[in-house]
SEFIZA-3560 file (N, C-alpha, C; in Angstrom, 3 decimals):
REM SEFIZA-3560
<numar><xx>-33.517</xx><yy>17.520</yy><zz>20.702</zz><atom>N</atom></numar>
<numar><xx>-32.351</xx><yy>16.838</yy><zz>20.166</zz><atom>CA</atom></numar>
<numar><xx>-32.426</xx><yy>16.887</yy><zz>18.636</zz><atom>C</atom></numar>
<numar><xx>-31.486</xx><yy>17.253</yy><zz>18.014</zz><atom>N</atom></numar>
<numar><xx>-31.109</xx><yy>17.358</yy><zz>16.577</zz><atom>CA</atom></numar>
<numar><xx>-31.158</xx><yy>15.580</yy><zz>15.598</zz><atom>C</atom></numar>
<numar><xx>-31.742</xx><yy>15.514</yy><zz>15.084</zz><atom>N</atom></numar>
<numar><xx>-31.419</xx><yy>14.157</yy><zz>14.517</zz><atom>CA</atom></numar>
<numar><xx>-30.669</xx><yy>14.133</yy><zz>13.274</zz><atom>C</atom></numar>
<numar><xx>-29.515</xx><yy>13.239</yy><zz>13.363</zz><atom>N</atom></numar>
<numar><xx>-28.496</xx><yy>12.965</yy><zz>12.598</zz><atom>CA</atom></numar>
<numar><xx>-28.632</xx><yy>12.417</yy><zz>11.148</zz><atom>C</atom></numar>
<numar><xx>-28.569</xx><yy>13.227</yy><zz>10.478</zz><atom>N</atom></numar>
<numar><xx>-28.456</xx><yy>12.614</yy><zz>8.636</zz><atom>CA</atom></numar>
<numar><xx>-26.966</xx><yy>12.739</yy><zz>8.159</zz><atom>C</atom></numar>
<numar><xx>-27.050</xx><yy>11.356</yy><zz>7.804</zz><atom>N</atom></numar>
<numar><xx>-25.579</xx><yy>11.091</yy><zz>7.146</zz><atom>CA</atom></numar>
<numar><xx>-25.744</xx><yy>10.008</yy><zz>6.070</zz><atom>C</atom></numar>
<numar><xx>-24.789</xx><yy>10.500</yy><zz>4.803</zz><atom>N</atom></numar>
<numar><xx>-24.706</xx><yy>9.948</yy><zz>3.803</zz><atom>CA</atom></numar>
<numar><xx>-23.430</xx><yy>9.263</yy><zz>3.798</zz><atom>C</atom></numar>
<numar><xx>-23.205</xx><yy>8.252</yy><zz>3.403</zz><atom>N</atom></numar>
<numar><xx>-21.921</xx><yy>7.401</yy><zz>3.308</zz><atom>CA</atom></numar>
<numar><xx>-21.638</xx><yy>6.976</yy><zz>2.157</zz><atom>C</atom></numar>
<numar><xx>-20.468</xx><yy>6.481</yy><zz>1.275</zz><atom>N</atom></numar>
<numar><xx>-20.510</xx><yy>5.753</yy><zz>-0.077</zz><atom>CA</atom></numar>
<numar><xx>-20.233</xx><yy>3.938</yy><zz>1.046</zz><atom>C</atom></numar>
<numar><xx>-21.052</xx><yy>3.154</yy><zz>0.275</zz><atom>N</atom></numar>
<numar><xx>-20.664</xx><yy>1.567</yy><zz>0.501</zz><atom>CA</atom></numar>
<numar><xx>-19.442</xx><yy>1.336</yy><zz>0.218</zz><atom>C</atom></numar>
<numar><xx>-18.644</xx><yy>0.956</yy><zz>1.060</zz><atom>N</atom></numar>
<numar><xx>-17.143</xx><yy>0.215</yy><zz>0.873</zz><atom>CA</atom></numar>
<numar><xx>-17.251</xx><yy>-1.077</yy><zz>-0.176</zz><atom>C</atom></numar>
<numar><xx>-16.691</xx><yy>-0.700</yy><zz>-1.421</zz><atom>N</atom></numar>
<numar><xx>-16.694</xx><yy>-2.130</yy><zz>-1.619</zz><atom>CA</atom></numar>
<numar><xx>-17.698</xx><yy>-2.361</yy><zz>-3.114</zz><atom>C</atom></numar>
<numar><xx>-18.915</xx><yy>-1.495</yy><zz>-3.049</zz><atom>N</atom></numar>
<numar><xx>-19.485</xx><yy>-1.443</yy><zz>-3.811</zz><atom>CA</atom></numar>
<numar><xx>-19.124</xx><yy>-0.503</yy><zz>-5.100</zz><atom>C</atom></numar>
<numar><xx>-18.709</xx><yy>-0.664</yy><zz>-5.987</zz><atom>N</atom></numar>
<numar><xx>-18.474</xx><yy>0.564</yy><zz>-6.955</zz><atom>CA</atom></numar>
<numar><xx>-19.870</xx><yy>1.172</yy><zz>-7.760</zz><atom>C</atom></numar>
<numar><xx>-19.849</xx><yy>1.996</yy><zz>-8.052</zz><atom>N</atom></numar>
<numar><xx>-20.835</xx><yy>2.984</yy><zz>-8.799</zz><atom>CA</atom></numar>
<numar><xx>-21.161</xx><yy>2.124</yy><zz>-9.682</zz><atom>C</atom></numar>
<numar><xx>-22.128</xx><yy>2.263</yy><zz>-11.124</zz><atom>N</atom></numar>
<numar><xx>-22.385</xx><yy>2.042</yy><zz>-12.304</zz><atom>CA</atom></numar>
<numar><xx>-23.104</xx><yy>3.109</yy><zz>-12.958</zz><atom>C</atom></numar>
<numar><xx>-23.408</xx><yy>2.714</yy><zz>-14.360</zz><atom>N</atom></numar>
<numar><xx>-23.946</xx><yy>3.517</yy><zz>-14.829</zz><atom>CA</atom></numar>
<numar><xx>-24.647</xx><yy>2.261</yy><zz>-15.810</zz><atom>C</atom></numar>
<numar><xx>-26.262</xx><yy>2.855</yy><zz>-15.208</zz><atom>N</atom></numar>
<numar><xx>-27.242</xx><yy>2.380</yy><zz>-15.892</zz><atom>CA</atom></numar>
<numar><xx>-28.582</xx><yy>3.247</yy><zz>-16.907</zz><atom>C</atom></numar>
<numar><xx>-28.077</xx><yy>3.021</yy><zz>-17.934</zz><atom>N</atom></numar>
<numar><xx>-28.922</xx><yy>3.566</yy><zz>-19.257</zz><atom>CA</atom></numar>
<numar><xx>-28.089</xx><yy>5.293</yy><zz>-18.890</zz><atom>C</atom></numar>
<numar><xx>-28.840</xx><yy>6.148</yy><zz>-18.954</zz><atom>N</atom></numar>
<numar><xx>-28.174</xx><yy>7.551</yy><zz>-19.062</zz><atom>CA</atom></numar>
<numar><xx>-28.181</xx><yy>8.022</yy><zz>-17.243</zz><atom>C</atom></numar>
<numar><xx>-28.263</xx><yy>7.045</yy><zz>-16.046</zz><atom>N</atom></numar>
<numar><xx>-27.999</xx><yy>7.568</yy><zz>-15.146</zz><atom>CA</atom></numar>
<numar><xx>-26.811</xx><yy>6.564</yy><zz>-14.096</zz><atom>C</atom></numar>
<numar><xx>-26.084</xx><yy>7.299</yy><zz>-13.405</zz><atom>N</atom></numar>
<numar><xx>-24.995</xx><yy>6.533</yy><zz>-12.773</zz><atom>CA</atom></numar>
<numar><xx>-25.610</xx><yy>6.257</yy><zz>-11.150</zz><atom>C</atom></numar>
<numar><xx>-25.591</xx><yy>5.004</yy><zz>-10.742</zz><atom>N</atom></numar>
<numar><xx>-26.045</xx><yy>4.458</yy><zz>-9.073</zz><atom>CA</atom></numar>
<numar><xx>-24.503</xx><yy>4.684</yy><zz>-8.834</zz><atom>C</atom></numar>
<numar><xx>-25.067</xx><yy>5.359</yy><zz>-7.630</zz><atom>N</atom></numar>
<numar><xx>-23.796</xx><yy>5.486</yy><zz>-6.076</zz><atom>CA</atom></numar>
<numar><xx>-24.321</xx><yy>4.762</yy><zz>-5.617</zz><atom>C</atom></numar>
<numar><xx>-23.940</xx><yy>3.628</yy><zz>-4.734</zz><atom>N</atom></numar>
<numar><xx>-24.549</xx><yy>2.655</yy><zz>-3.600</zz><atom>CA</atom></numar>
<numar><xx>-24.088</xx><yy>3.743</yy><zz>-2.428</zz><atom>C</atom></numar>
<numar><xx>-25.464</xx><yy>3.899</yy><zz>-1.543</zz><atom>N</atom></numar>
<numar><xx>-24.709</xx><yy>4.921</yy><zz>-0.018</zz><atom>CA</atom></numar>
<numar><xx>-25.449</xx><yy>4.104</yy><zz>0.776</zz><atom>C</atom></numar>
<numar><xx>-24.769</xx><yy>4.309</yy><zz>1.807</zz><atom>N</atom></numar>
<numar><xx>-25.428</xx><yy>4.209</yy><zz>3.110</zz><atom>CA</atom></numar>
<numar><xx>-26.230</xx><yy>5.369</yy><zz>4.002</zz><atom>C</atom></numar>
<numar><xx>-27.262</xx><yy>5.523</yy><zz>4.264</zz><atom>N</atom></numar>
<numar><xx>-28.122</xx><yy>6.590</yy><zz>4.722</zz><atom>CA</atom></numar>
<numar><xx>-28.571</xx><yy>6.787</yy><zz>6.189</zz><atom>C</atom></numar>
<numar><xx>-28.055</xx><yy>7.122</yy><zz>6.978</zz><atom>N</atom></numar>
<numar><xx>-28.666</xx><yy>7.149</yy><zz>8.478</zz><atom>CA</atom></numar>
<numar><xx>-28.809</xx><yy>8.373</yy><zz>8.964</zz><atom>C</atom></numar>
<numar><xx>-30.338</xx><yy>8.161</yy><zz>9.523</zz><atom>N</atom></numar>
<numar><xx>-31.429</xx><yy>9.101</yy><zz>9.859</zz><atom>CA</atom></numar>
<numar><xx>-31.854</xx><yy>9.583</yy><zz>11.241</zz><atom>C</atom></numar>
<numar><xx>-31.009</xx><yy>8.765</yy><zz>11.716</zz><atom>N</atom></numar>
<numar><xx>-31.416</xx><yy>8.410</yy><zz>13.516</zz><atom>CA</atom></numar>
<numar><xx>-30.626</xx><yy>9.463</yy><zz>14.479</zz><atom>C</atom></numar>
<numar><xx>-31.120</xx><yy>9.738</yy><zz>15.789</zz><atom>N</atom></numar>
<numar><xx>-31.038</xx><yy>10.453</yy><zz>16.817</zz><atom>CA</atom></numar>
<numar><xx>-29.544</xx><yy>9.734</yy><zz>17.602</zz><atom>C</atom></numar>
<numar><xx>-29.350</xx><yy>7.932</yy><zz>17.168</zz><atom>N</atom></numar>
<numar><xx>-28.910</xx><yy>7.342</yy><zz>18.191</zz><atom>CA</atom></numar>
<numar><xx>-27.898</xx><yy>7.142</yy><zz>17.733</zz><atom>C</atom></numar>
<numar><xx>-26.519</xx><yy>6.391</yy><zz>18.168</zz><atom>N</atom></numar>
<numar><xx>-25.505</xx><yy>6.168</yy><zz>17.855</zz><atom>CA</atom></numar>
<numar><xx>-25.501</xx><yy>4.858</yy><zz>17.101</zz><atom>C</atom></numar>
<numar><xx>-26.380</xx><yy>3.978</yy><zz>18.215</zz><atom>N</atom></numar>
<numar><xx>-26.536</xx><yy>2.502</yy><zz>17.558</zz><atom>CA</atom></numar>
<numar><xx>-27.436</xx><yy>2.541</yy><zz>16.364</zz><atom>C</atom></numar>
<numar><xx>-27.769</xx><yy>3.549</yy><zz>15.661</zz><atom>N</atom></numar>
<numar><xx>-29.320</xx><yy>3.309</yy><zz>14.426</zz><atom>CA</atom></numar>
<numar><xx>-28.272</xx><yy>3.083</yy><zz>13.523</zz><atom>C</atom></numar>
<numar><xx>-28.919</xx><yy>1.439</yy><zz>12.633</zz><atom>N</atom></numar>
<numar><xx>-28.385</xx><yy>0.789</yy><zz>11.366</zz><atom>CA</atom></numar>
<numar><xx>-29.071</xx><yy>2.071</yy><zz>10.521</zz><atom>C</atom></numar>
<numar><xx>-27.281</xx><yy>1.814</yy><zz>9.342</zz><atom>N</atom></numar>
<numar><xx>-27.075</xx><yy>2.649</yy><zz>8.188</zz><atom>CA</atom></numar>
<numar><xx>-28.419</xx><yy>2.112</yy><zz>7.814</zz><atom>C</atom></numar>
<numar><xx>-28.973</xx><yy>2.572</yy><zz>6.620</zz><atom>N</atom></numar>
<numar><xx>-30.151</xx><yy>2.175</yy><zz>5.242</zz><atom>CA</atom></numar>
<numar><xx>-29.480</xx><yy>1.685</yy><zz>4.238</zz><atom>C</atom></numar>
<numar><xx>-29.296</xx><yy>0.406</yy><zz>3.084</zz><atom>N</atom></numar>
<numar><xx>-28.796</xx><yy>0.787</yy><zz>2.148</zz><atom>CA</atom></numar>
<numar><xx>-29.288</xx><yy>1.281</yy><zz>1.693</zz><atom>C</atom></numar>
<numar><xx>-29.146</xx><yy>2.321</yy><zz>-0.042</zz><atom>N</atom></numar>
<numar><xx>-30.022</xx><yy>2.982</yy><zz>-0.409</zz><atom>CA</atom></numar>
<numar><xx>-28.651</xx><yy>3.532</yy><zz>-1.728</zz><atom>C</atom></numar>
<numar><xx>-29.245</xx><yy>3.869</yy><zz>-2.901</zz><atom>N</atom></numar>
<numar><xx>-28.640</xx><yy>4.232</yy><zz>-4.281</zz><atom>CA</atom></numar>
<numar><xx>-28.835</xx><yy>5.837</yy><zz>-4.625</zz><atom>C</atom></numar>
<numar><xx>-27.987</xx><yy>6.924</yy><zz>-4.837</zz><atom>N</atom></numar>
<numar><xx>-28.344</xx><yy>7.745</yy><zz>-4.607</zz><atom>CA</atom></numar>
<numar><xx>-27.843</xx><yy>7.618</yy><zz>-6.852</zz><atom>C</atom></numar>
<numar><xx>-28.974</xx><yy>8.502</yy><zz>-7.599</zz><atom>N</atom></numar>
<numar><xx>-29.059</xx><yy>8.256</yy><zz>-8.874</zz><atom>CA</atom></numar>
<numar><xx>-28.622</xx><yy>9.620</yy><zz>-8.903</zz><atom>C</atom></numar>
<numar><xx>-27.797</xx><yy>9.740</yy><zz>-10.445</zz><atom>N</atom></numar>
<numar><xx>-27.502</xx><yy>11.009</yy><zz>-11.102</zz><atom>CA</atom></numar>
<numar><xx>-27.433</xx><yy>10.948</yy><zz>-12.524</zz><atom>C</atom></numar>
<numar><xx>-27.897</xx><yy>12.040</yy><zz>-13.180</zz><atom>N</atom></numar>
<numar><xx>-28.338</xx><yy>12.081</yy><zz>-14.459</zz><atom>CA</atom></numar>
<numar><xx>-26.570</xx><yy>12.178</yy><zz>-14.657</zz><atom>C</atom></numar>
<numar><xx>-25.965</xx><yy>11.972</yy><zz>-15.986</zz><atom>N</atom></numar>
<numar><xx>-24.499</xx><yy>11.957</yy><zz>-16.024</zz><atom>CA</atom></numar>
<numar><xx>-24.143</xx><yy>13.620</yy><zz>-15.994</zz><atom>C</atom></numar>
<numar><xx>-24.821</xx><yy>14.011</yy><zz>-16.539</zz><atom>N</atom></numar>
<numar><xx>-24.236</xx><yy>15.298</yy><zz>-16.403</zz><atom>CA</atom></numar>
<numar><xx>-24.090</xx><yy>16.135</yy><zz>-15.183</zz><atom>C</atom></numar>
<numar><xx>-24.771</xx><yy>15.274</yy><zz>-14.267</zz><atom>N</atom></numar>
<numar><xx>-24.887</xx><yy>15.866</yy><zz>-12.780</zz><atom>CA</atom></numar>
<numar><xx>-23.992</xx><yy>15.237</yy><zz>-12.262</zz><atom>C</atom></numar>
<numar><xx>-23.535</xx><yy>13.859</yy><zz>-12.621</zz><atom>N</atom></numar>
<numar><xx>-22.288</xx><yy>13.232</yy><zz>-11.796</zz><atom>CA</atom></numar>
<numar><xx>-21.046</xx><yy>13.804</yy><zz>-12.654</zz><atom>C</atom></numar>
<numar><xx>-21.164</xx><yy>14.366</yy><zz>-13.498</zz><atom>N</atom></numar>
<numar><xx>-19.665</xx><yy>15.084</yy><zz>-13.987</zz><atom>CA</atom></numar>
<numar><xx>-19.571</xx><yy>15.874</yy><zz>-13.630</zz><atom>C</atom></numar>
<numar><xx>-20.525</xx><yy>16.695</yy><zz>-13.003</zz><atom>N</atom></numar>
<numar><xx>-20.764</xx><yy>18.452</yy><zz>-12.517</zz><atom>CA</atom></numar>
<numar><xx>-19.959</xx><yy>18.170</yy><zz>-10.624</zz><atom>C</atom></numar>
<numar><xx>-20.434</xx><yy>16.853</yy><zz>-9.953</zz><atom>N</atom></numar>
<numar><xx>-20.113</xx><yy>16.418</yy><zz>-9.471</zz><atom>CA</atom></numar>
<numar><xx>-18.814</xx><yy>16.329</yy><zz>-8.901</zz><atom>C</atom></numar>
<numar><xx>-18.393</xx><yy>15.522</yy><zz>-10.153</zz><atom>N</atom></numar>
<numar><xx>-16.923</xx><yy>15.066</yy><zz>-9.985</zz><atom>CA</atom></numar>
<numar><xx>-15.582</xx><yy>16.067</yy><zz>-10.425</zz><atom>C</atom></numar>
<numar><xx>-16.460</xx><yy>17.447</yy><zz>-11.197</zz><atom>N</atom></numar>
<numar><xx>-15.451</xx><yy>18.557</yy><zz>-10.882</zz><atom>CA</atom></numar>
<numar><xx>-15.380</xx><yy>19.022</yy><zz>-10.331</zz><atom>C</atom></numar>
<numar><xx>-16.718</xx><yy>19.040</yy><zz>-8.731</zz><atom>N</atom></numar>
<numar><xx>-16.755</xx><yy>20.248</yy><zz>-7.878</zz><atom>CA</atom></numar>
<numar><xx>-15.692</xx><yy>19.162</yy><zz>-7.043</zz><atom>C</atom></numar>
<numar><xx>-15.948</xx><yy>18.144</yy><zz>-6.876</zz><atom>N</atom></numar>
<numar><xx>-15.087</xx><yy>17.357</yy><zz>-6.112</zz><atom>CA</atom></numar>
<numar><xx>-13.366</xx><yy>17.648</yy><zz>-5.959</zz><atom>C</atom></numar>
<numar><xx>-13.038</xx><yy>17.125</yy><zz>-7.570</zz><atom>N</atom></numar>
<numar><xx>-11.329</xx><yy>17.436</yy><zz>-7.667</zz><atom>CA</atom></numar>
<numar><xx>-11.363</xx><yy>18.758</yy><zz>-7.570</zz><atom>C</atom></numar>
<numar><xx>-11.843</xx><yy>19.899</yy><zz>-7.913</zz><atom>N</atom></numar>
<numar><xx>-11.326</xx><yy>21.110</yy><zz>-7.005</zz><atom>CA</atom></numar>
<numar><xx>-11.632</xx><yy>21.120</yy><zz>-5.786</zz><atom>C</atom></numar>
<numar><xx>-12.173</xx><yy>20.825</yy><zz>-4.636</zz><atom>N</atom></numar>
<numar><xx>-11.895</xx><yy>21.009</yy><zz>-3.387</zz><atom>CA</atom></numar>
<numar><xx>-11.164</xx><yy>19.874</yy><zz>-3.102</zz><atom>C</atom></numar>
<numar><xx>-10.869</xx><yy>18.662</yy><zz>-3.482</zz><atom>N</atom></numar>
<numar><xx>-9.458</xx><yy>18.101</yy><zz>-3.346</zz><atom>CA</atom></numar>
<numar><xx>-8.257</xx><yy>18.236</yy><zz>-3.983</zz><atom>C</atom></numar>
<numar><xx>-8.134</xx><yy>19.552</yy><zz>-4.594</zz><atom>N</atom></numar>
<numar><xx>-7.057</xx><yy>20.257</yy><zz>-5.408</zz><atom>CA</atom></numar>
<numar><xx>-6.149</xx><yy>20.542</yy><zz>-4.062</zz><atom>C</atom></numar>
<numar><xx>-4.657</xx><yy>19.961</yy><zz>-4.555</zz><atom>N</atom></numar>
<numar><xx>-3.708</xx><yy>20.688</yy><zz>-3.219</zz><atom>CA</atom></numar>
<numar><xx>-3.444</xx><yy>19.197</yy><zz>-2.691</zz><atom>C</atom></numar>
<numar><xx>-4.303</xx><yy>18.714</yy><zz>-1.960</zz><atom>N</atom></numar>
<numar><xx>-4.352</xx><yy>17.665</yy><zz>-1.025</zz><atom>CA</atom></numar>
<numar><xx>-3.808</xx><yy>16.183</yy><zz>-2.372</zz><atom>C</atom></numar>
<numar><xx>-2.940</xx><yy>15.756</yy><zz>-0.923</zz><atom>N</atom></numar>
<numar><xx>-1.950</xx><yy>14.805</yy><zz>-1.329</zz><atom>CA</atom></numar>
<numar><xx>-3.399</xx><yy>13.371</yy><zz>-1.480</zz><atom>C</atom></numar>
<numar><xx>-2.958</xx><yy>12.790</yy><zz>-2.766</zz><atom>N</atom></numar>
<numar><xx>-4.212</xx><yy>11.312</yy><zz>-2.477</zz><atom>CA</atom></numar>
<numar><xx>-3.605</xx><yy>10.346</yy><zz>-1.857</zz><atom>C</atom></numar>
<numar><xx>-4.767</xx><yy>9.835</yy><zz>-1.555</zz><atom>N</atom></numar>
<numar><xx>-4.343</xx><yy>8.459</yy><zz>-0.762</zz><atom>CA</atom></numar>
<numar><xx>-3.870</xx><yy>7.493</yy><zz>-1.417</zz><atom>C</atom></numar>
<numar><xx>-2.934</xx><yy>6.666</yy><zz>-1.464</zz><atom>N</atom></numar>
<numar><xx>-2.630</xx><yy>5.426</yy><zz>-1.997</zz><atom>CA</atom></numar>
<numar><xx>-4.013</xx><yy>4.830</yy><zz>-2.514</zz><atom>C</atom></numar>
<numar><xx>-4.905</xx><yy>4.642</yy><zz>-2.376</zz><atom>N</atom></numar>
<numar><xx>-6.276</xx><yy>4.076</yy><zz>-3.381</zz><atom>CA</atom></numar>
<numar><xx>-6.774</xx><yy>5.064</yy><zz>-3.935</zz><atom>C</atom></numar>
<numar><xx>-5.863</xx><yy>5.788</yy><zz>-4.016</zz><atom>N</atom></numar>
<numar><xx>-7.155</xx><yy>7.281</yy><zz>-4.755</zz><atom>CA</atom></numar>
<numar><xx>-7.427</xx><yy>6.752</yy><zz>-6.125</zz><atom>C</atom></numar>
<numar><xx>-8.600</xx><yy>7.121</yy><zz>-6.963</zz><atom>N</atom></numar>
<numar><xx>-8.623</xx><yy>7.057</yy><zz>-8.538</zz><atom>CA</atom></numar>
<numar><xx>-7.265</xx><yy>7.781</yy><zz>-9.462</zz><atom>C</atom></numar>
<numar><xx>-6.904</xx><yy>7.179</yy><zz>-10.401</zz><atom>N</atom></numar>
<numar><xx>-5.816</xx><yy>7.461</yy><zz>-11.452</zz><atom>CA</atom></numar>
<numar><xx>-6.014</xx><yy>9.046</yy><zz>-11.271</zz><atom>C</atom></numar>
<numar><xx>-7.379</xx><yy>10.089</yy><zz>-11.602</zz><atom>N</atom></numar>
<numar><xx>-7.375</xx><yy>11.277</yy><zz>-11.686</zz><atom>CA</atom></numar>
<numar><xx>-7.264</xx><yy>11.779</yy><zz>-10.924</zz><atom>C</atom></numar>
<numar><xx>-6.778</xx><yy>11.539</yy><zz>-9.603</zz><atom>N</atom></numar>
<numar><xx>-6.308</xx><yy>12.401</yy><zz>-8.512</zz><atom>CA</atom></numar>
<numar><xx>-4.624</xx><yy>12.394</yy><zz>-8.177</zz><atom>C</atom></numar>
<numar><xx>-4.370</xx><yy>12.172</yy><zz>-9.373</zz><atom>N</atom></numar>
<numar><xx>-2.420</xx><yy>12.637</yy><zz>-9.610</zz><atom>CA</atom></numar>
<numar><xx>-2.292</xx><yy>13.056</yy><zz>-10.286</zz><atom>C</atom></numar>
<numar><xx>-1.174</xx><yy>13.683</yy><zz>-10.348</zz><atom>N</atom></numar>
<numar><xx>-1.294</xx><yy>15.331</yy><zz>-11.079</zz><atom>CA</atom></numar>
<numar><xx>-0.480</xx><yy>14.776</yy><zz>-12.280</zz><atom>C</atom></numar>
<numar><xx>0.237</xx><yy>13.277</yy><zz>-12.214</zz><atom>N</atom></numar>
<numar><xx>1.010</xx><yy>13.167</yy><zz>-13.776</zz><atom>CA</atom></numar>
<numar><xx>0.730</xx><yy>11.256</yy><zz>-13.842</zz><atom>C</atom></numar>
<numar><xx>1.130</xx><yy>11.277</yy><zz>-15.281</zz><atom>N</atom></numar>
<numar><xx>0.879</xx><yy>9.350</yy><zz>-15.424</zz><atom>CA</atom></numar>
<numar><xx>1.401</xx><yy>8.671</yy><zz>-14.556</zz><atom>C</atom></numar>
<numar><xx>2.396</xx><yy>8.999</yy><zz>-14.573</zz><atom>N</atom></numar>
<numar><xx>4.105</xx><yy>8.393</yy><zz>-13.587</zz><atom>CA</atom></numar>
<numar><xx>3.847</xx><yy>8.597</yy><zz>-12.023</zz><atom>C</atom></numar>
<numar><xx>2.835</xx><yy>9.156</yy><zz>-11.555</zz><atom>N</atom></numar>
<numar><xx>2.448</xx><yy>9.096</yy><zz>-10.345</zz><atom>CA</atom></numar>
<numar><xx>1.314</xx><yy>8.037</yy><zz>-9.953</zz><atom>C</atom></numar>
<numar><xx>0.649</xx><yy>8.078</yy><zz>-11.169</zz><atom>N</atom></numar>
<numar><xx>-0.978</xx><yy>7.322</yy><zz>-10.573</zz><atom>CA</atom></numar>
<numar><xx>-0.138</xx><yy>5.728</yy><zz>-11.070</zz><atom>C</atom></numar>
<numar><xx>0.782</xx><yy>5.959</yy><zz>-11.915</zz><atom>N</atom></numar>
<numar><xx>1.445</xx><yy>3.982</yy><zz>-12.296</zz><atom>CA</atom></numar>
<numar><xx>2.335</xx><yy>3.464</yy><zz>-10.710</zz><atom>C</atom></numar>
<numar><xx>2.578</xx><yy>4.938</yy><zz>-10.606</zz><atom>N</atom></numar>
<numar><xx>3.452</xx><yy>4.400</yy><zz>-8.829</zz><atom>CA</atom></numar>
<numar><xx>2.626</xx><yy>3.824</yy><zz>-7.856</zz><atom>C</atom></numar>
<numar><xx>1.525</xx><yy>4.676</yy><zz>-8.062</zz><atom>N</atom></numar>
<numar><xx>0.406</xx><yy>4.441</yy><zz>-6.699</zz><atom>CA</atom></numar>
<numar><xx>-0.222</xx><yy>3.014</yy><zz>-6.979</zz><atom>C</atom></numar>
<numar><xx>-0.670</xx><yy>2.556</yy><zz>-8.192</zz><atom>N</atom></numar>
<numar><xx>-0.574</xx><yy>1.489</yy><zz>-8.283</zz><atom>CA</atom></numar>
<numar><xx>-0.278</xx><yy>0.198</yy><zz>-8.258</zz><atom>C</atom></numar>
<numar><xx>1.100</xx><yy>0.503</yy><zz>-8.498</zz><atom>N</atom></numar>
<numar><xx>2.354</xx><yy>-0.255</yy><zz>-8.218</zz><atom>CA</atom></numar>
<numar><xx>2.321</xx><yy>-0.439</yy><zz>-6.716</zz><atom>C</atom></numar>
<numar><xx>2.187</xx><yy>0.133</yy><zz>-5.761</zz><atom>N</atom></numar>
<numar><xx>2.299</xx><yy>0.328</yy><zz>-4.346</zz><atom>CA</atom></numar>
<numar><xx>1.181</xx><yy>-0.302</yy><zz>-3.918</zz><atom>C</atom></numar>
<numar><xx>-0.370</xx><yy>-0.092</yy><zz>-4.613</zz><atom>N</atom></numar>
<numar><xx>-1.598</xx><yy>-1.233</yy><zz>-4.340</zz><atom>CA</atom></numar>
<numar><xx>-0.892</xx><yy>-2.304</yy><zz>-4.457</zz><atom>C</atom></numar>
<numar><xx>-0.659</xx><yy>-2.656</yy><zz>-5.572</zz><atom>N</atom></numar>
<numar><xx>-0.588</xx><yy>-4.166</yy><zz>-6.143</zz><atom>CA</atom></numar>
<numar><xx>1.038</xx><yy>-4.680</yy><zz>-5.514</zz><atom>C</atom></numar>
<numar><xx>1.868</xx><yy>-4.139</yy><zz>-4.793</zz><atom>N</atom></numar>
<numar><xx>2.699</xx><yy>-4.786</yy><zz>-3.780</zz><atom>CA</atom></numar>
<numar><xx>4.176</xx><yy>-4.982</yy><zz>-4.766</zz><atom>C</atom></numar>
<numar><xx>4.031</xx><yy>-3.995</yy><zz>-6.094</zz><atom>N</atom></numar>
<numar><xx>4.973</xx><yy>-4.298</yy><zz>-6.834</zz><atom>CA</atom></numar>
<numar><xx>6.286</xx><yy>-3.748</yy><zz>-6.767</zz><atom>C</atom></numar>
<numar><xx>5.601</xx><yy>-2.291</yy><zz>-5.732</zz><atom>N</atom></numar>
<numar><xx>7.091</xx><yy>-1.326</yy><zz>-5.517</zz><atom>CA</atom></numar>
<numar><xx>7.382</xx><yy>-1.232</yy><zz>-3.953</zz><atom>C</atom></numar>
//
């Protein structure tokens, strides 16, 4: 039997950036089983690795429509990411 590794981001928790490296809070599970509890666990990146990161990212989500919570930089103009906002916050 293959055992299952999966990385998750924590709902809820946002990133930081401490001294010259940025914490992801993830969740980590290692287990064979369905029922095995996530790990919490912080996955660290030097910044230049989380910017290297976060461009490989928006190009393979290049094209694809964001979700209503997406970050401001995943709309392609101002007047889109102030809408999507507007639509969080229950204004439009």
């Amino acid at each position: 039997m293959t055992e299952r590794q999966e990385m998750t981001r924590r709902p809820g928790v946002p990133a930081r950036r401490v001294g010259d490296l940025i914490e992801v809070p993830v969740y980590v599970l290692l287990g064979e089983e369905d029922g095995d509890e996530p790990t919490e666990a912080v996955l660290l990146l030097p910044a230049a690795a989380a910017e290297v990161l976060h461009t490989q990212l928006c190009r393979l989500l290049d094209g694809e429509r964001p979700a209503a919570d997406a970050p401001v930089c995943r709309f392609a103009t101002p007047a889109a990411a102030l809408a999507a906002k507007a639509v969080r916050r229950g204004i439009a």
